[in-house]
matplotlib code that plots the C-alpha trace (Angstrom):
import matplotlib.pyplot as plt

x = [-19.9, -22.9, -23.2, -19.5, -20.4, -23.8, -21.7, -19.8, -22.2, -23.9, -21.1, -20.1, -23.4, -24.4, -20.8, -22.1, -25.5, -25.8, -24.1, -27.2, -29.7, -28.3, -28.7, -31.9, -33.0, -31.4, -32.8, -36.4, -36.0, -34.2, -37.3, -40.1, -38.4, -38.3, -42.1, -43.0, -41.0, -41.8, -45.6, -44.6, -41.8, -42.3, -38.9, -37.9, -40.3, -37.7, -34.6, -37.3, -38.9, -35.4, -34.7, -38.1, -37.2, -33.5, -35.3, -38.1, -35.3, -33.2, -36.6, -37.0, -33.2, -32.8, -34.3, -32.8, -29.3, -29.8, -30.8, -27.5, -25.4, -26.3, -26.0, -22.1, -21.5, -22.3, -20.3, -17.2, -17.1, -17.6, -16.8, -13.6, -10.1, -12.2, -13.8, -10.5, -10.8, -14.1, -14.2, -11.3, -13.4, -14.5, -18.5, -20.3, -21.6, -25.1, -24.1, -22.0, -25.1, -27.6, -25.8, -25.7, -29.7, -30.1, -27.9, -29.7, -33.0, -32.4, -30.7, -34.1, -35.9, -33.7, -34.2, -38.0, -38.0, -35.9, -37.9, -41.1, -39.5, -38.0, -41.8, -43.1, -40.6, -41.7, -45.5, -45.1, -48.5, -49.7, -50.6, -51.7, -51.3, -54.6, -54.8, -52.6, -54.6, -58.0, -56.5, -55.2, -59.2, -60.7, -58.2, -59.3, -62.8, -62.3, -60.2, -59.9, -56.7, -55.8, -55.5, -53.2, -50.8, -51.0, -50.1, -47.2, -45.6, -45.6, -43.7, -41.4, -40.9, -40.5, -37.6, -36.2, -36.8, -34.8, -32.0, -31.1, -31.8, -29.6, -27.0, -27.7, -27.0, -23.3, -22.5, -22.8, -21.2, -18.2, -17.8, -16.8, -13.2, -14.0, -16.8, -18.4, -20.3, -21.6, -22.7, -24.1, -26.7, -27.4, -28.1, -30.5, -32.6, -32.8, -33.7, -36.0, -38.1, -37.7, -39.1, -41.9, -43.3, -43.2, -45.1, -47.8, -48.0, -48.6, -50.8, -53.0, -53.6, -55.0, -57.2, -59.2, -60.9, -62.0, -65.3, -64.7, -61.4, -62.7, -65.5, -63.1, -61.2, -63.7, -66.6, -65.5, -66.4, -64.9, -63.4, -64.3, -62.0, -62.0, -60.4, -58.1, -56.9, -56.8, -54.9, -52.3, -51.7, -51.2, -48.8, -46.8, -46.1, -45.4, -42.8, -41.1, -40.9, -39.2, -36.8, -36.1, -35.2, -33.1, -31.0, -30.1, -28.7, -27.0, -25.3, -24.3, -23.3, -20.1, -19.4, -18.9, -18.1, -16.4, -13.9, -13.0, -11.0]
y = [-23.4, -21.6, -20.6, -19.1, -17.4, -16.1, -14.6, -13.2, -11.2, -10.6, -8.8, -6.7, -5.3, -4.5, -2.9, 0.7, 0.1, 0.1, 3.4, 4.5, 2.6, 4.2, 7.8, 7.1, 5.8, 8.4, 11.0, 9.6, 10.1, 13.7, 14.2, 13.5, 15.1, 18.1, 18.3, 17.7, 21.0, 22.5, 22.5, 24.3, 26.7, 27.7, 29.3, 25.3, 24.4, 26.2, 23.6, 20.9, 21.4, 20.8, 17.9, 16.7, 17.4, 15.5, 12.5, 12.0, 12.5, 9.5, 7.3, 7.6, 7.1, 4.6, 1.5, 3.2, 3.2, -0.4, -1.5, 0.2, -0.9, -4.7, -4.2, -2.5, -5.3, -8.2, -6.3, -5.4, -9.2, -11.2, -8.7, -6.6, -7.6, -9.5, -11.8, -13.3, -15.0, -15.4, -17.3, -19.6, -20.9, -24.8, -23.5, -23.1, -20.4, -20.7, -20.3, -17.2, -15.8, -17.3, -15.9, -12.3, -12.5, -13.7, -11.0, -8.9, -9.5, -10.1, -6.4, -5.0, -7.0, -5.4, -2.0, -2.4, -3.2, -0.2, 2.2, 0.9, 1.2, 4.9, 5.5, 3.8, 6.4, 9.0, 8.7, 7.3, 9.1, 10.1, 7.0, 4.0, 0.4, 0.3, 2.7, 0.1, -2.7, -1.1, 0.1, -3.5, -4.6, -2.0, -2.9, -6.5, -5.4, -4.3, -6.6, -10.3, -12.4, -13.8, -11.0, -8.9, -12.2, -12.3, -8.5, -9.2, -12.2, -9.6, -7.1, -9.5, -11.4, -7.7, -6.9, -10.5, -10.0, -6.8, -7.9, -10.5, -8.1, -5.9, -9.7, -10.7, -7.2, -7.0, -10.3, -9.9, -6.2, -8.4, -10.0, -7.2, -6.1, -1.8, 0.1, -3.1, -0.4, 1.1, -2.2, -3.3, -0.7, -1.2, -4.9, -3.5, -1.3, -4.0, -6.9, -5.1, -3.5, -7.2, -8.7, -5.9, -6.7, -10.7, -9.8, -8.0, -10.2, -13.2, -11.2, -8.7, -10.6, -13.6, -11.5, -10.3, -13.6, -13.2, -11.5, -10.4, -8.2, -7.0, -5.2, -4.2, -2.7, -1.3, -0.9, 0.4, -2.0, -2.6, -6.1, -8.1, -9.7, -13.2, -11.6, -9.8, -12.8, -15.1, -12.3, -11.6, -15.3, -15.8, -12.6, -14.4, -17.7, -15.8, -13.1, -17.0, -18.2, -15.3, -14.8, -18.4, -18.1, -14.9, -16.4, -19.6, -17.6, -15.2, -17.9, -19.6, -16.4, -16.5, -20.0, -20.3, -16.7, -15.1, -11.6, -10.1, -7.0]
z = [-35.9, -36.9, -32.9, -32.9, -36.1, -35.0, -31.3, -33.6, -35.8, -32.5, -30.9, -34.0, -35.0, -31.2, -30.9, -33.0, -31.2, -28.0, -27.2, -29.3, -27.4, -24.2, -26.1, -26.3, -23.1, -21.4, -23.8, -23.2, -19.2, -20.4, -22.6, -19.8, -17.0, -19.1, -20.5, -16.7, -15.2, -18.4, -17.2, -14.0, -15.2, -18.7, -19.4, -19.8, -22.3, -24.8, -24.3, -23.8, -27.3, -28.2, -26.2, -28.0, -31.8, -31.2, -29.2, -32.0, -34.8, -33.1, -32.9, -37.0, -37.6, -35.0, -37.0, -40.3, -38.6, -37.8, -40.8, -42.3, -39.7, -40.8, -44.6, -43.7, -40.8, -44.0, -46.6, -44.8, -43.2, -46.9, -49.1, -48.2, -46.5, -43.6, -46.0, -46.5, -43.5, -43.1, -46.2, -45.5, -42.5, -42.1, -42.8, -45.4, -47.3, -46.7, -42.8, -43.3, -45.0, -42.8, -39.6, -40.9, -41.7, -38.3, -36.3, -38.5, -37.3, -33.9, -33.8, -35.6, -32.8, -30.1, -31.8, -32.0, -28.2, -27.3, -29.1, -27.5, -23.7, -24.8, -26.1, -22.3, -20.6, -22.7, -21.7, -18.4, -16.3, -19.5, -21.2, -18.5, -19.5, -18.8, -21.7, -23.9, -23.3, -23.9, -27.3, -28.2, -27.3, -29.5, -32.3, -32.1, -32.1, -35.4, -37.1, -36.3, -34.8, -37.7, -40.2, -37.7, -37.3, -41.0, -41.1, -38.6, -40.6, -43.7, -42.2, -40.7, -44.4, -46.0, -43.7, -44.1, -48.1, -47.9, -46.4, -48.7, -52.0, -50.1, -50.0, -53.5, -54.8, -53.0, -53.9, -57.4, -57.5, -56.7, -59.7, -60.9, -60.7, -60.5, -58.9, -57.1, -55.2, -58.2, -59.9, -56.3, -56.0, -60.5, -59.0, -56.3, -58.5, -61.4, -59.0, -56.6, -59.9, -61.0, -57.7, -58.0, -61.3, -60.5, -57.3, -59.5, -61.8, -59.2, -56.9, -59.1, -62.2, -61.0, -58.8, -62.1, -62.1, -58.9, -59.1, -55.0, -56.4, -59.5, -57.6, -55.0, -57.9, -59.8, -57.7, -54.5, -52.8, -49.2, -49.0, -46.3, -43.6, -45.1, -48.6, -46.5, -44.7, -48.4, -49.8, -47.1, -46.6, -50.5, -50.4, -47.9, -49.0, -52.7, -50.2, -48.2, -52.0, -53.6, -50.2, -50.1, -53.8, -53.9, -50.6, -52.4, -55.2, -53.0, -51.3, -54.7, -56.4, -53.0, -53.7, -57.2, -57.8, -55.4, -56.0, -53.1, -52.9]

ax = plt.figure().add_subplot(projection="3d")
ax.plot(x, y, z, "-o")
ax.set_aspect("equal")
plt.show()
């Protein structure tokens, strides 16, 4: 069931989105074929500096948009006239949840993707891959495997961590019979400040008996890869913990208290 559910989600959320990913596709050839006869016939380089401002504009607000476009897909299906039969369905609540987390992602994913093949289009003859590749070297120079998975998995488990603040805080604005909006976005602020002070509390103070972190704190000095990697490793399994935590309430909060509208 979770499959149906998940080509479900899938469908929806790409619905609003890929018109936009064609927008910008077409907008990156636009914006290249532009620059190029721009070079040669300068009274062009006006409507192309335009073309360029609206195309970089649509980059920033393109992950926004799908971020948004989740958090609305989720709320409208569980929380408004949909959610009445969504919730009568033979599944559970945690696969209801889990399927909008992972449509979610997988539409961030797309997005990701899209933006770097716009960005490819956008450069093509200016930037090589040859270029790429000898940039990914010289980062890896620098800074070892390990740390830049370790980076990765923490921007993966923010976005994931997000999402489900963002579930947890609508779910519980719907206990409440008026202004569930209202009380969704209280929830947020309280629970994400919440989260933030735990997250200091579990990652900072203990560091004061390291004598590594208190003279990176107090002395300036430049921590080394191998504190890096302890640190971002720690962060992560504390981020899997707290995310694992707020989606088990989040999926409780629907069974045992669900309002709908």
């Amino acid at each position: 069931m979770l499959k149906k559910l998940l080509k479900y989600d899938l469908k929806s959320i790409f619905k609003p989105l890929v018109p936009i990913y064609g927008i910008t596709l077409l907008l990156s050839i636009a914006q290249r074929i532009s620059t190029a006869i721009g070079e040669t016939f300068p009274i062009i380089k006006i409507p192309a500096g335009f073309i360029s401002a609206f195309y970089v504009m649509l980059l920033i607000a393109l992950p926004i948009a799908t971020f948004i476009f989740s958090i609305i897909k989720y709320y409208t299906n569980l929380a408004k006239d949909e959610g009445y039969l969504m919730h009568t369905l033979p599944v559970s609540k945690h696969q209801l949840v889990l399927s909008k987390l992972i449509s979610a992602s997988i539409s961030m994913f797309t997005t990701i993707l899209i933006m770097i093949i716009a960005l490819f289009i956008s450069f093509m003859g200016i930037i090589h891959i040859s270029d790429v590749i000898d940039f990914i070297k010289y980062v890896f120079t620098y800074l070892e495997p390990l740390f830049i998975i370790l980076l990765i998995i923490c921007i993966i488990l923010s976005y994931l961590s997000q999402q489900v603040l963002f579930y947890l805080s609508m779910a519980l604005g719907q206990k409440h019979n008026n202004h569930k909006v209202m009380y969704s976005i209280i929830y947020g602020i309280v629970i994400y400040n919440a989260i933030q002070i735990l997250l200091t509390l579990i990652l900072i103070i203990p560091g004061f008996i390291n004598p590594s972190f208190r003279d990176i704190l107090f002395n300036n000095k430049i921590p080394s890869i191998d504190f890096l990697n302890c640190y971002l490793g720690f962060a992560n399994i504390v981020t899997i913990l707290i995310t694992i935590g707020i989606y088990i309430v989040t999926t409780k909060v629907l069974e045992n208290q669900l309002n709908l509208d």
